[in-house]
C-alpha positions as CSV (number, residue, x, y, z in Angstrom):
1,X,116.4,143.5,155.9
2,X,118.8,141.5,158.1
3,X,122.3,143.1,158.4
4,X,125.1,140.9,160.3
5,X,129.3,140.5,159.7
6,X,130.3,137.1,159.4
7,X,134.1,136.7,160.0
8,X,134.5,136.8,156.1
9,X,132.0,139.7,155.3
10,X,129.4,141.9,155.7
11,X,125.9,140.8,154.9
12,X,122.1,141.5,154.1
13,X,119.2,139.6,153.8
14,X,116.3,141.6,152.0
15,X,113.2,140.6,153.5
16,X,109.6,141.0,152.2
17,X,106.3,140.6,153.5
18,X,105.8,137.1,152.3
19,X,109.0,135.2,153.7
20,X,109.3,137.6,157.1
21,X,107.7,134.6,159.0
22,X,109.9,132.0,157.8
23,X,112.9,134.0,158.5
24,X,111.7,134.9,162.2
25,X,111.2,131.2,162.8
26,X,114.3,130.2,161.7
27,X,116.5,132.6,163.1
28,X,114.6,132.0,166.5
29,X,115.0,128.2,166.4
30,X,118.7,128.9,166.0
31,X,120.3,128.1,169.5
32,X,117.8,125.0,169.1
33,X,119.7,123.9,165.9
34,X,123.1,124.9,167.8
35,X,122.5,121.9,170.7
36,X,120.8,119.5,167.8
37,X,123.7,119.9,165.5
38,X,126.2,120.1,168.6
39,X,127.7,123.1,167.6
40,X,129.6,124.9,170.6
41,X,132.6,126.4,169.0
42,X,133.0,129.5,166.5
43,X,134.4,127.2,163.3
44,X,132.4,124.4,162.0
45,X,133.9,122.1,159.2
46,X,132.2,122.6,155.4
47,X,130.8,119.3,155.2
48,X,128.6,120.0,158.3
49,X,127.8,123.3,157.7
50,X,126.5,121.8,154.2
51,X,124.4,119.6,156.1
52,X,122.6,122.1,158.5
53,X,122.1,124.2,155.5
54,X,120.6,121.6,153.2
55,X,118.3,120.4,156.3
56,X,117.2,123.9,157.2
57,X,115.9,125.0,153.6
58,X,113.8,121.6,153.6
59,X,112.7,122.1,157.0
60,X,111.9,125.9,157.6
61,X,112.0,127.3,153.7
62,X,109.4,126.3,150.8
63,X,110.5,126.0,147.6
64,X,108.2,127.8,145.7
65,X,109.0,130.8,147.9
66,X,108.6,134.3,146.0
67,X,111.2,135.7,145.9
68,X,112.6,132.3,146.0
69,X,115.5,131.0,149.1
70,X,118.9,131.4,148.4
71,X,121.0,129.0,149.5
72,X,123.9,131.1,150.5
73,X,121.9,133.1,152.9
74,X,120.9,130.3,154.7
75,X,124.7,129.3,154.9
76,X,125.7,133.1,156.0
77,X,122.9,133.0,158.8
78,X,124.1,129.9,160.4
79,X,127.8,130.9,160.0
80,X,127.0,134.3,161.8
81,X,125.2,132.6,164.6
82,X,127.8,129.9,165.1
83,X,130.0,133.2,165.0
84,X,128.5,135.2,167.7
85,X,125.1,133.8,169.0
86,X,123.1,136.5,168.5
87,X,120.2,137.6,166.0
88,X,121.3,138.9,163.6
89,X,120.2,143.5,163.5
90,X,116.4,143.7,161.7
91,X,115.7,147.1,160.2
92,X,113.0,148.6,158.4
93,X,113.9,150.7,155.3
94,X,111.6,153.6,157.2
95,X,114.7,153.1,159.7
96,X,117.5,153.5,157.3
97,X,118.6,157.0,156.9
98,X,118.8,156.8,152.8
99,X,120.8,160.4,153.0
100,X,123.8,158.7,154.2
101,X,123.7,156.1,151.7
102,X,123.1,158.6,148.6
103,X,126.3,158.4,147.1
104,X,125.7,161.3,145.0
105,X,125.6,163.6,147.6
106,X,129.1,162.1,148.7
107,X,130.4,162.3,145.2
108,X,129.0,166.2,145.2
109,X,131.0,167.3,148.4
110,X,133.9,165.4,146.9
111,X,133.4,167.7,144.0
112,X,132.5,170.6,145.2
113,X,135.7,170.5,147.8
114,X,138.3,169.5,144.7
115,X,139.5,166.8,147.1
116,X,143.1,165.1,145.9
117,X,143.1,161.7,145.8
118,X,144.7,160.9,148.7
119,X,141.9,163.1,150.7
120,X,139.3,161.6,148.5
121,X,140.3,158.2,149.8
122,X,140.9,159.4,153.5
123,X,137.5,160.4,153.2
124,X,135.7,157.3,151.6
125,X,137.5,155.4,154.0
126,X,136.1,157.0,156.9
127,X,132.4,157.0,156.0
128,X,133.4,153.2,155.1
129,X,134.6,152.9,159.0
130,X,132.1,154.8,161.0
131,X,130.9,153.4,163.9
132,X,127.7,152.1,163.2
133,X,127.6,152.7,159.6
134,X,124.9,151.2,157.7
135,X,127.0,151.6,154.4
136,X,129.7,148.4,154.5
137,X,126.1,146.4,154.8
138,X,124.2,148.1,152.3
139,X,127.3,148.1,150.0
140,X,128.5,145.1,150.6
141,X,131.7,146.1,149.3
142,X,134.7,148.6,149.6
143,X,135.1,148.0,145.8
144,X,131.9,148.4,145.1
145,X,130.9,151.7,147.4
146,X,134.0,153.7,145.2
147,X,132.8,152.4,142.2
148,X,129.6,153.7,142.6
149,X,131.0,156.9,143.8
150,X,133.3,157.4,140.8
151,X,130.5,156.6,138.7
152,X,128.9,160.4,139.7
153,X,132.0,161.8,139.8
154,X,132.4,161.2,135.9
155,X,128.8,162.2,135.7
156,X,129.8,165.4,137.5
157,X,132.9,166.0,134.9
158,X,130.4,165.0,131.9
159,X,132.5,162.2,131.3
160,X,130.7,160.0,128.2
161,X,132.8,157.4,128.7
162,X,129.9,156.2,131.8
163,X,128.0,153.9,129.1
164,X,130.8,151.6,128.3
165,X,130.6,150.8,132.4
166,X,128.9,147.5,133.3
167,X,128.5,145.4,136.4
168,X,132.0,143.7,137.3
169,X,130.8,141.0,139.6
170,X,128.0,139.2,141.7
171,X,128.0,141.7,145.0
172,X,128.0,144.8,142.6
173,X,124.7,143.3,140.3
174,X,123.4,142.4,143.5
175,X,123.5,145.7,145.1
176,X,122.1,147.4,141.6
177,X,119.0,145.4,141.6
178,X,117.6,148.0,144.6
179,X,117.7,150.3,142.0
180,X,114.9,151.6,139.6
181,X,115.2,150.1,135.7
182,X,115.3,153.4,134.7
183,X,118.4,154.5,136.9
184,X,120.3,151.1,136.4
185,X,119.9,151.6,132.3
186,X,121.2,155.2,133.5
187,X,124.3,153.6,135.2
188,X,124.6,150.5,133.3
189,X,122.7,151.0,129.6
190,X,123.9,147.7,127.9
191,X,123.0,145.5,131.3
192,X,119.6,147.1,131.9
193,X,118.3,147.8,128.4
194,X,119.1,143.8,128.1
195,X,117.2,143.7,131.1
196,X,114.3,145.8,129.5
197,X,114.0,143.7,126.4
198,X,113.8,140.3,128.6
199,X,110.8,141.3,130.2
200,X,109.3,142.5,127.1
201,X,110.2,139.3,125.6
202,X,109.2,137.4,128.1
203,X,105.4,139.3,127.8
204,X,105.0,137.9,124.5
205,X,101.8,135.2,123.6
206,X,102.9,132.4,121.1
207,X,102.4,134.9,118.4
208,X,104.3,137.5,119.0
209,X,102.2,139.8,120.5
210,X,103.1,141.6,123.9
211,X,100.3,140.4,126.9
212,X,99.2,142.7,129.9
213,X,100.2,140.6,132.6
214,X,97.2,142.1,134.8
215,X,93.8,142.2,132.1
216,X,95.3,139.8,129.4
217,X,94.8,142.7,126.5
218,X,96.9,142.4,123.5
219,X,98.9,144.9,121.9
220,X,101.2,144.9,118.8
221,X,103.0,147.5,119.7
222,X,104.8,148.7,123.2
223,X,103.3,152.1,121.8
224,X,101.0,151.8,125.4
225,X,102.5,149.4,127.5
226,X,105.2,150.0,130.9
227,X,107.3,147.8,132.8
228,X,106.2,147.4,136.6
229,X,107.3,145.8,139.7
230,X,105.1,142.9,141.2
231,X,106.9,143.5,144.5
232,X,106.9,146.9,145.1
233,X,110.3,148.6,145.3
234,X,108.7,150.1,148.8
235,X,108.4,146.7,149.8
236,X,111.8,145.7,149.1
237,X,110.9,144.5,145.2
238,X,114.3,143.9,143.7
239,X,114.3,145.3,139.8
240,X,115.2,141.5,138.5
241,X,113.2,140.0,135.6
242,X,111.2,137.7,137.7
243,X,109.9,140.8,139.5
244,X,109.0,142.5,136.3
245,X,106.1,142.2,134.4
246,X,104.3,144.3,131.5
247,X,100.9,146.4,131.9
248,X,99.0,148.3,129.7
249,X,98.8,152.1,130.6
250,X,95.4,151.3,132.4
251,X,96.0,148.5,134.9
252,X,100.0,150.8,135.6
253,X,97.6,153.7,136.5
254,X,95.1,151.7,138.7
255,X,97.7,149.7,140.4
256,X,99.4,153.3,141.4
257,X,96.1,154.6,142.9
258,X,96.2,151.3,145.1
């Protein structure tokens, strides 16, 4: 992924092994499009920041891109360059240290320490602020980070209120879609088994029937079928329905042995 801070926000760009090229050109012809554009202040007005961005995605990014451009990342890469003329930070995921971004294990030492609210904050708040943290990035979100946090802290008090919680805007569904579709129906049951049936839906042959997207079989039943990523999750394969497809029990097991 990229990770940069724009003066409005923090940001990442997942990045998979089939756009990685385009973003390295782009982001290297950057001080190029700086002089072209005659850009030599931090601000740029929205009608010309509209323009680079529109010319960019024609010039550097294909349409039919999988997983497909968006827009607003092309707009946050420009405005962070404009910003501070640097590349923006590449990381691996083999680089990110995933312990410190378990929220779990932050909610558990909340827990375990009986924190009051006001040290429960203090302490949020700090992880939020280290120096170097990966967290406001990965997060995107202060909102978002304590949500998900107070989300295993009812889990830890066996509150069964958790399935009436649902994704409360853009940044949180975008930061859920790293997740597994069996942990976001775990976190967000309505959203995700909606998300289930789409892709089973979307399986379906003008009959009815469900299709194996790998061998074509047919089935009448789900009885033998799973839901699989066509990007892996190691390779940064978000759990969205047009990374989803169906496979029979067969082509799931060879495609794990791969």
């Amino acid at each position: 992924m990229y990770v940069f801070s724009t003066f409005e926000c923090n940001y990442q760009i997942l990045i998979y092994n089939s756009t990685q090229a385009v973003y390295k050109n782009f982001i290297k012809d950057l001080p190029n499009l700086m002089d072209y554009y005659e850009i030599d202040a931090e601000t740029i007005s929205d009608d010309k920041l509209e323009l680079m961005k529109n010319d960019c995605i024609k010039q550097y990014f294909d349409t039919n891109m999988i997983p497909p451009i968006h827009s607003n990342d092309v707009e946050a890469l420009l405005k962070f360059y404009i910003q501070k003329e640097i590349e923006p930070l590449f990381i691996t995921f083999d680089e990110i240290d995933r312990k410190k971004l378990d929220v779990f294990a932050i909610a558990k030492k909340i827990y375990d320490e009986d924190m009051r609210r006001s040290e429960k904050n203090q302490y949020i708040q700090s992880i939020w602020n280290e120096e170097g943290s990966i967290i406001p990035i990965y997060y995107t979100n202060l909102f978002f980070f304590k949500n998900m946090i107070n989300l295993e802290l009812s889990k830890l008090d066996g509150d069964i209120q958790i399935a009436s919680i649902e994704p409360q805007s853009k940044a949180e569904l975008r930061n859920i879609e790293q997740f597994s579709l069996n942990k976001i129906i775990e976190m967000y049951p309505k959203y995700g088994t909606e998300l289930k049936e789409s892709v089973f839906e979307k399986s379906k042959n003008e009959n009815g029937n469900y299709v194996c997207a790998e061998c074509g079989r047919i089935f009448l039943t789900r009885e033998f079928l799973h839901i699989d990523h066509m990007i892996p999750m190691s390779k940064g394969g978000l759990t969205v329905q047009n990374n989803l497809q169906v496979l029979c029990r067969t082509c799931n097991m060879r495609k794990s042995d791969k």
